[in-house]
C-alpha positions as CSV (number, residue, x, y, z in Angstrom):
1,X,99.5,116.4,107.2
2,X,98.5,119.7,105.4
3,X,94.9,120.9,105.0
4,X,95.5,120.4,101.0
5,X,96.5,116.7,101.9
6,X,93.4,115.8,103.6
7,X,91.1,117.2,101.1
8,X,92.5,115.7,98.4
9,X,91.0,112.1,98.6
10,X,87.4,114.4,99.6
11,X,88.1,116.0,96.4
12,X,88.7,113.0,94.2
13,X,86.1,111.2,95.5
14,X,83.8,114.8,94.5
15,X,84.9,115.9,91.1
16,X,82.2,117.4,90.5
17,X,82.6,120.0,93.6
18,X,86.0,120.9,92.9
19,X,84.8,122.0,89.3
20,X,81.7,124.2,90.8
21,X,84.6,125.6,92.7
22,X,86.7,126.2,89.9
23,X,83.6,128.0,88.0
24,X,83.0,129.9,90.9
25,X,86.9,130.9,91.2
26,X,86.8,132.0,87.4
27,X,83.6,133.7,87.8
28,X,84.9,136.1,90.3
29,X,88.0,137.0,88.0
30,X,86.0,137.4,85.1
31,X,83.6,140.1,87.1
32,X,86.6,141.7,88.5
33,X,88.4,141.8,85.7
34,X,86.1,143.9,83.8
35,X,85.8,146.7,86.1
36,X,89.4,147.0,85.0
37,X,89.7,149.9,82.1
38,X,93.3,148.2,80.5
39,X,94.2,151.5,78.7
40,X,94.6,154.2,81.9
41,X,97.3,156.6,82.1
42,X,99.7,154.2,84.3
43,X,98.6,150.8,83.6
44,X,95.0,148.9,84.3
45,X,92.4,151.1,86.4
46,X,89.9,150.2,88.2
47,X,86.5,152.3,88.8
48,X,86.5,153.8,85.2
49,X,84.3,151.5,83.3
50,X,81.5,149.2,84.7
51,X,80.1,146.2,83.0
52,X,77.1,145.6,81.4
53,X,73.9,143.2,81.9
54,X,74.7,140.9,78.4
55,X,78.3,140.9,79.6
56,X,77.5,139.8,83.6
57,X,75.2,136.9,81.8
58,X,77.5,135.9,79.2
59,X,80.1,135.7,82.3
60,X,77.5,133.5,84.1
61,X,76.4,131.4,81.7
62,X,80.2,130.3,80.7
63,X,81.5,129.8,84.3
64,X,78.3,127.9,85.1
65,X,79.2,125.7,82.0
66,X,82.4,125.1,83.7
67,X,81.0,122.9,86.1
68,X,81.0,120.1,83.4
69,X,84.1,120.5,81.8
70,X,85.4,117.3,82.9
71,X,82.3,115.1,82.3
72,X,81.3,116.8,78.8
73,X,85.0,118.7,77.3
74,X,84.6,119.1,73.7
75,X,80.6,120.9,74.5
76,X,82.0,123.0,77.2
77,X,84.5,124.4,75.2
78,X,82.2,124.9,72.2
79,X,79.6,126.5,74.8
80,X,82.3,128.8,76.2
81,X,83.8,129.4,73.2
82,X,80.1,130.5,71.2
83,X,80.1,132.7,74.5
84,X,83.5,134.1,74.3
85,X,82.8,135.0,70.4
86,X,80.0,137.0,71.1
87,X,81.3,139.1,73.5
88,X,83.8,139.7,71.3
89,X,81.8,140.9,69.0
90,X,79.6,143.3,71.5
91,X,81.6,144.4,73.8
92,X,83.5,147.6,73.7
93,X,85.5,147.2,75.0
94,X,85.0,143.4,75.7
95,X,84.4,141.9,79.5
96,X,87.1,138.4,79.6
97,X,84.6,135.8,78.7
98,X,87.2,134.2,76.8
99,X,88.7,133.6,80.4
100,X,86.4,130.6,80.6
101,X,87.4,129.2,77.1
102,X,90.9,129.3,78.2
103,X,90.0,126.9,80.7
104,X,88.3,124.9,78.3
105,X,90.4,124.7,75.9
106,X,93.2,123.3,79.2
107,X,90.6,120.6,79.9
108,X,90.6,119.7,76.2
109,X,93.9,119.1,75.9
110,X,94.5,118.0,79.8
111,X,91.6,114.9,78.9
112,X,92.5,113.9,74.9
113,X,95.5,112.6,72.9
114,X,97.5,115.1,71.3
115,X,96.7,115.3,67.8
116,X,92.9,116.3,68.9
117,X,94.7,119.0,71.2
118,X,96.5,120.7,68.4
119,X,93.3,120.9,65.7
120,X,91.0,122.0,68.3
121,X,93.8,124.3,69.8
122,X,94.4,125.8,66.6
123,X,90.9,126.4,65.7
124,X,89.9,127.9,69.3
125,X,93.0,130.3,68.6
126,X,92.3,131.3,65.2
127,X,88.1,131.6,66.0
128,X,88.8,133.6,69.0
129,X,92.0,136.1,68.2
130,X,90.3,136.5,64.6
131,X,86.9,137.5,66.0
132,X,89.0,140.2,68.4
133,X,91.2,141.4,65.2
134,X,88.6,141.6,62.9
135,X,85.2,141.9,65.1
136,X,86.4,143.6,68.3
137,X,86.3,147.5,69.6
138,X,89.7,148.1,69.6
139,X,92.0,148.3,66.7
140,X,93.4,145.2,65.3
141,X,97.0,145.3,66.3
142,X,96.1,146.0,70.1
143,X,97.5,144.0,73.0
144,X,94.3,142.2,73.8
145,X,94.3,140.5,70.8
146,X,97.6,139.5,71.5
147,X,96.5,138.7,75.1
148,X,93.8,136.4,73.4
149,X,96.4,134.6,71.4
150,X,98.7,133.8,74.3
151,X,95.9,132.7,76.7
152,X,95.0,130.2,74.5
153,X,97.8,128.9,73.3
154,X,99.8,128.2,76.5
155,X,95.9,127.0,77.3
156,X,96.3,124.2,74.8
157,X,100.5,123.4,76.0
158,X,100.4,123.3,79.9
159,X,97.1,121.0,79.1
160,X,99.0,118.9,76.6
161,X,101.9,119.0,78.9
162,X,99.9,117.8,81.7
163,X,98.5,114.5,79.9
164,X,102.0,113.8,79.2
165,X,102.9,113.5,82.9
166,X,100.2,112.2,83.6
167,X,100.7,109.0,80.7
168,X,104.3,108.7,82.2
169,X,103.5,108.0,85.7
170,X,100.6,105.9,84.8
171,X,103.2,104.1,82.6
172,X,105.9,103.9,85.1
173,X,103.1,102.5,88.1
174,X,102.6,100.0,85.5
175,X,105.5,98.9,84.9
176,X,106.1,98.8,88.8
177,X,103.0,96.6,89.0
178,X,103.6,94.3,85.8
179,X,107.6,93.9,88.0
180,X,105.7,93.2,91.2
181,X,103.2,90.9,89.7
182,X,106.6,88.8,87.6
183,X,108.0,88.7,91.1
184,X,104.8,87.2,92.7
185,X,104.7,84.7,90.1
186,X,108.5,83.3,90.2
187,X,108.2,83.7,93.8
188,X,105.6,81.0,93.4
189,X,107.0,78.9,90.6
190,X,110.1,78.9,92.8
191,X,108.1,77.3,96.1
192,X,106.1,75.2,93.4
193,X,109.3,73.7,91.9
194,X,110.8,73.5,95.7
195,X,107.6,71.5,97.4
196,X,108.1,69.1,94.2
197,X,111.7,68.5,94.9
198,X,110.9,67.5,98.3
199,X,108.0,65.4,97.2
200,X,110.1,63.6,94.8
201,X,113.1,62.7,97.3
202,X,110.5,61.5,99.9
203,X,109.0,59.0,97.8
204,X,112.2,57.6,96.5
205,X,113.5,57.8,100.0
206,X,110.5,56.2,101.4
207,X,109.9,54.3,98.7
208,X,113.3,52.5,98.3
209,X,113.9,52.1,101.8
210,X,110.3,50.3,103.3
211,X,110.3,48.2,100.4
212,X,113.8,46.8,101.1
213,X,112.4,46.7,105.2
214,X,109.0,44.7,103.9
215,X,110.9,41.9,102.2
216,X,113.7,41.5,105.3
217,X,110.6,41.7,107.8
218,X,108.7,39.0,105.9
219,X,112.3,36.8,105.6
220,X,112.7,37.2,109.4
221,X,108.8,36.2,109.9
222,X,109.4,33.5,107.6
223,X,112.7,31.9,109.3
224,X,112.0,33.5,112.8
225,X,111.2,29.4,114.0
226,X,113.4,27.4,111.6
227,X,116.5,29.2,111.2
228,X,116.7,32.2,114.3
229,X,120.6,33.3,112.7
230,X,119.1,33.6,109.7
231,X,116.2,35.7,110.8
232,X,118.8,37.9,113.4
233,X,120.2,38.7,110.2
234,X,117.3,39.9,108.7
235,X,116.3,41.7,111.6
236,X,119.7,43.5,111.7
237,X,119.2,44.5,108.1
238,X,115.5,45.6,109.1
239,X,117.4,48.0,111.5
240,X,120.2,49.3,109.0
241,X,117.5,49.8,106.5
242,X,115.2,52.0,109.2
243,X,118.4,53.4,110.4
244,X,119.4,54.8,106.8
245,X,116.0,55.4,105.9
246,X,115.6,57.9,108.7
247,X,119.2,59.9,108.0
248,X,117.7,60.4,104.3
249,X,114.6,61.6,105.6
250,X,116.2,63.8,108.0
251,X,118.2,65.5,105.9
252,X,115.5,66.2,103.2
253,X,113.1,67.2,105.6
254,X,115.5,69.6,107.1
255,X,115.1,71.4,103.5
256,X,112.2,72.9,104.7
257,X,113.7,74.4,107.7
258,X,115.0,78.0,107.7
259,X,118.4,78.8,106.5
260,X,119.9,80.0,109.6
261,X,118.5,77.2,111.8
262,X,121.5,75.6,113.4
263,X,119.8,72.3,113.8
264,X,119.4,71.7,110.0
265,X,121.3,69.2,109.2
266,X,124.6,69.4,106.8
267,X,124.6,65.9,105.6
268,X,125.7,65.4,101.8
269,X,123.4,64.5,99.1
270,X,123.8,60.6,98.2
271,X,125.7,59.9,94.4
272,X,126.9,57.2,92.6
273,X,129.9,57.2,95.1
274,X,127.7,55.3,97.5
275,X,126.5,52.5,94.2
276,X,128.0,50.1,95.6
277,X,126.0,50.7,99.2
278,X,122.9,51.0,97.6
279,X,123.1,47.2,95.1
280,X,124.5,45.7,98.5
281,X,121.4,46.5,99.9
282,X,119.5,45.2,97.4
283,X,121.1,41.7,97.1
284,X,121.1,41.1,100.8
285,X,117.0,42.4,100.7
286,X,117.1,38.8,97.5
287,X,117.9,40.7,94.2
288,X,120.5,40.2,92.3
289,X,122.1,43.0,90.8
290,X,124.8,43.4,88.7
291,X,126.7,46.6,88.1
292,X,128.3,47.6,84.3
293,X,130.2,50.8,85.1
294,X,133.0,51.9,82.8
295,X,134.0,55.2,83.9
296,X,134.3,56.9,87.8
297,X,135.2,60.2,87.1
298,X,132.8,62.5,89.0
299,X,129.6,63.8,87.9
300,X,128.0,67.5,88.8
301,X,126.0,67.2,92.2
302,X,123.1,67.6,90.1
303,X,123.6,64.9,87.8
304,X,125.2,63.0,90.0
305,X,121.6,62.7,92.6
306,X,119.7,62.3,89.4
307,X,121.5,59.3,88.5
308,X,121.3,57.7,91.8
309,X,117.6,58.4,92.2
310,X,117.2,57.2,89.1
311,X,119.0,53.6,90.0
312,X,117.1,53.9,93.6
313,X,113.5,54.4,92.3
314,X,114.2,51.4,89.1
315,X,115.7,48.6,91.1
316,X,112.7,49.4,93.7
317,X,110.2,49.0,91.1
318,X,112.3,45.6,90.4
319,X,112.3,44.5,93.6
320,X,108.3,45.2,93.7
321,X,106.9,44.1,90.7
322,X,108.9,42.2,88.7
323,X,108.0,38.9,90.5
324,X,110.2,36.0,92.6
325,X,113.6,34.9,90.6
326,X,113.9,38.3,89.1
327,X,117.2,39.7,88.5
328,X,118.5,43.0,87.4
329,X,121.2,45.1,85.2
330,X,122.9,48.5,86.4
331,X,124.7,50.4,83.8
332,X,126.4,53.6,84.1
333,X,128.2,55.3,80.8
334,X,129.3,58.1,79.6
335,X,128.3,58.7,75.7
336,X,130.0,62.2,74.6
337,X,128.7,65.1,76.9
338,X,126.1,62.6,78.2
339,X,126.1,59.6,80.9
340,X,123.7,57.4,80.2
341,X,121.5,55.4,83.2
342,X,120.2,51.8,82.3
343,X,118.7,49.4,84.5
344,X,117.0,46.1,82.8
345,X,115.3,42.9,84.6
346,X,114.1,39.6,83.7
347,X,111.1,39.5,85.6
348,X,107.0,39.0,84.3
349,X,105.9,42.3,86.3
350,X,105.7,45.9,85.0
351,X,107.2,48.9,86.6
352,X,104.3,50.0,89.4
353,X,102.0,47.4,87.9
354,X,99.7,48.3,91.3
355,X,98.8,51.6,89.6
356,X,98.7,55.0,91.5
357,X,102.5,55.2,91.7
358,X,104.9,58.3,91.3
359,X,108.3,56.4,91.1
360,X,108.5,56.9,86.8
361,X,107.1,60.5,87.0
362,X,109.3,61.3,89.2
363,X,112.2,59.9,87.7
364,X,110.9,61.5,84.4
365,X,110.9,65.1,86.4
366,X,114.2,65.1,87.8
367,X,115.7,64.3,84.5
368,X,114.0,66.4,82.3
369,X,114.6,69.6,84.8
370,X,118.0,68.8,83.4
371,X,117.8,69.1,80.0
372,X,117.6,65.3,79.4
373,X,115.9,62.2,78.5
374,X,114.2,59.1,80.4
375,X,112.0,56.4,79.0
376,X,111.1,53.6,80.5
377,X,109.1,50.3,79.5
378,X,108.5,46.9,78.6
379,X,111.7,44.9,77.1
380,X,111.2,42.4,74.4
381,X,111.0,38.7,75.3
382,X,109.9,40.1,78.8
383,X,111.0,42.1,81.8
384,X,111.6,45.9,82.0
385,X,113.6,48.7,81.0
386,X,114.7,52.5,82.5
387,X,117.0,54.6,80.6
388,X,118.2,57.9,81.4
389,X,120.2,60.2,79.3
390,X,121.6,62.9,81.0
391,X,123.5,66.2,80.2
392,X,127.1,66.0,82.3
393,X,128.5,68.9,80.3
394,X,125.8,71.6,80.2
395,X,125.0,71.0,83.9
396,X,128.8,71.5,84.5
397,X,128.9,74.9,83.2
398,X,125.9,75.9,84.8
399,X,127.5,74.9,88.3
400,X,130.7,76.8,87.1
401,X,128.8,79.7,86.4
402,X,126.2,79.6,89.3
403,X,130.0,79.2,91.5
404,X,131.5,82.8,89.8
405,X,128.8,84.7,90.3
């Protein structure tokens, strides 16, 4: 790391010192520079002319007001400016106060927008060069009136040039900030989204699965003195209900494991292709259910897990609340680019009548994530209806084109 490097955060923390500095620096080529006679034989020579006391205190007084240019812009340059005029008046010939309005006149147009920079650059040019033409010792047309007229104007452009930069990279960190922050935030709507996924798959999972293991428990406990077959029988649907409960919840909890973990499982997704599984389940668990299913052909993944947690999380709700002798509807049809989910019962209970449940939001977010529709409540002349309309087409294309790229 360079000596310039480590000062630099000294220096912006102490603006103020690098601007005494900066005075001082000018200062010193100010006095030097008039010791210089600019019209010798050969060139500039030094030793021929000396300064005088109004021109060594009209160089101190505008290098000392360079010590503000930052914190006050527009009064330093006025101040060095008023300064500069003066000795271009006086002098003869006239010591290069105007050395300090250059610098000035940079700060101006380093620190403002640029329309300010060109009506006070224009006006610092034609105060100063036409004081020197019309005011100074030497004759009008002389090079230090052209000298005057340069200064400043490159004055006002490398400071004009230098806000420029400056707005660019400001603009560009921006932007770089504004992308960082948008990636933050999708980063989080992404885990967000993710964590409600899960959350929605374990309660239908769980859900579905110790309901159907609370009604073949209290059968077994029921017939476990009277009728032992019949309670075996219960018992051994207890088990395949634990069993499958427990491969569902495996395979959604080993979501959240890391992608290159071997031990996560691969197990598919369950669909309407396993229907059939799921309504035998429910009949032997005392529900009746009947099944109205007119077409087979196969649905996106997406769709197709929607529809069946759909059907899981409805006859659930059925088989909870809707009350002894209840029996239930499944019907599974595809309307134009839709299929359309219904499931109706007879019974006197509402859908999570306890309160506090999660089954119908959740049904509601899976099916709205995909562009579709689910509504669900009471049917006239009693019992209780879940429809869901969903989008077979437009999730389709969006697996075609997820699948190309």
């Amino acid at each position: 790391m360079t000596l310039v490097d480590r000062a630099r955060p000294w220096l912006k923390a102490h603006p103020l010192a690098l601007d005494a500095a900066l005075a001082f620096g000018v200062l010193l080529c100010m006095v030097v520079s008039s010791f210089a006679d600019p019209h010798g034989p050969n060139g500039p020579t030094f030793g021929t002319r000396t300064p005088g006391l109004r021109s060594l205190v009209l160089m101190t007084l505008a290098a000392a007001a360079l010590v503000l240019r930052r914190r006050r812009p527009m009064p330093v340059l006025a101040c060095t400016g008023a300064l500069a005029t003066v000795e271009l008046c006086l002098g003869a010939p006239p010591a290069p106060v105007a050395m300090s309005a250059v610098v000035a006149l940079y700060t101006v147009a380093a620190h403002t927008d640029r329309p300010t920079t060109y009506r006070v650059g224009v006006l610092t040019i034609v105060v100063l060069t036409g004081t020197a033409m019309l005011f100074g010792a030497p004759p009008w047309y002389s090079q230090e009136h052209l000298g005057v007229f340069a200064w400043t104007g490159l004055a006002a452009a490398v400071g004009d040039a230098v806000r420029s930069r400056r707005a660019f990279i400001d603009a560009i960190r921006e932007r770089a900030e504004r992308a960082e922050h948008g990636r933050e935030e999708e980063a989080r709507r992404r885990v967000a989204e993710e964590r409600l996924r899960i959350a929605r798959d374990l309660h239908d999972v769980v859900a579905h699965h110790i309901a159907l293991v609370n009604v073949q428990a209290g059968v077994a406990a029921h017939v476990m003195d009277k009728r032992p077959d019949q309670a075996k029988e219960a018992l051994a649907h207890v088990r395949e209900a634990s069993r499958s409960a427990l491969g569902e919840l495996r395979a959604t909890v080993g979501l959240l494991r890391q992608s290159g973990d071997p031990a996560a499982p691969t197990e598919p997704a369950p669909g309407l292709a396993v229907l059939d599984d799921l309504l035998r389940g429910f009949r032997r668990a005392g529900l009746p259910v009947e099944l109205a299913r007119t077409d087979h052909s196969p649905l996106p993944a997406s769709v197709d897990l929607a529809a069946y947690r759909v059907i899981q999380e409805a006859l659930t709700n059925v088989r909870k609340h809707a009350g002894p002798g209840a029996r239930a509807e499944v019907s599974v049809v595809r309307v134009g680019p839709n299929a359309e989910i219904t499931v109706i019962d007879n019974g006197a209970g509402g859908a999570e009548s306890d309160g506090g449940g999660h089954g119908l939001l959740g049904m509601r977010e899976r099916v709205t994530a995909l562009g579709g529709r689910c509504t669900a409540g009471p049917r006239y002349g009693g019992g209780f209806r879940v429809q869901a309309i969903l989008p077979v087409e437009a999730a389709g294309s969006e697996a075609q084109g997820e699948g190309s790229s």
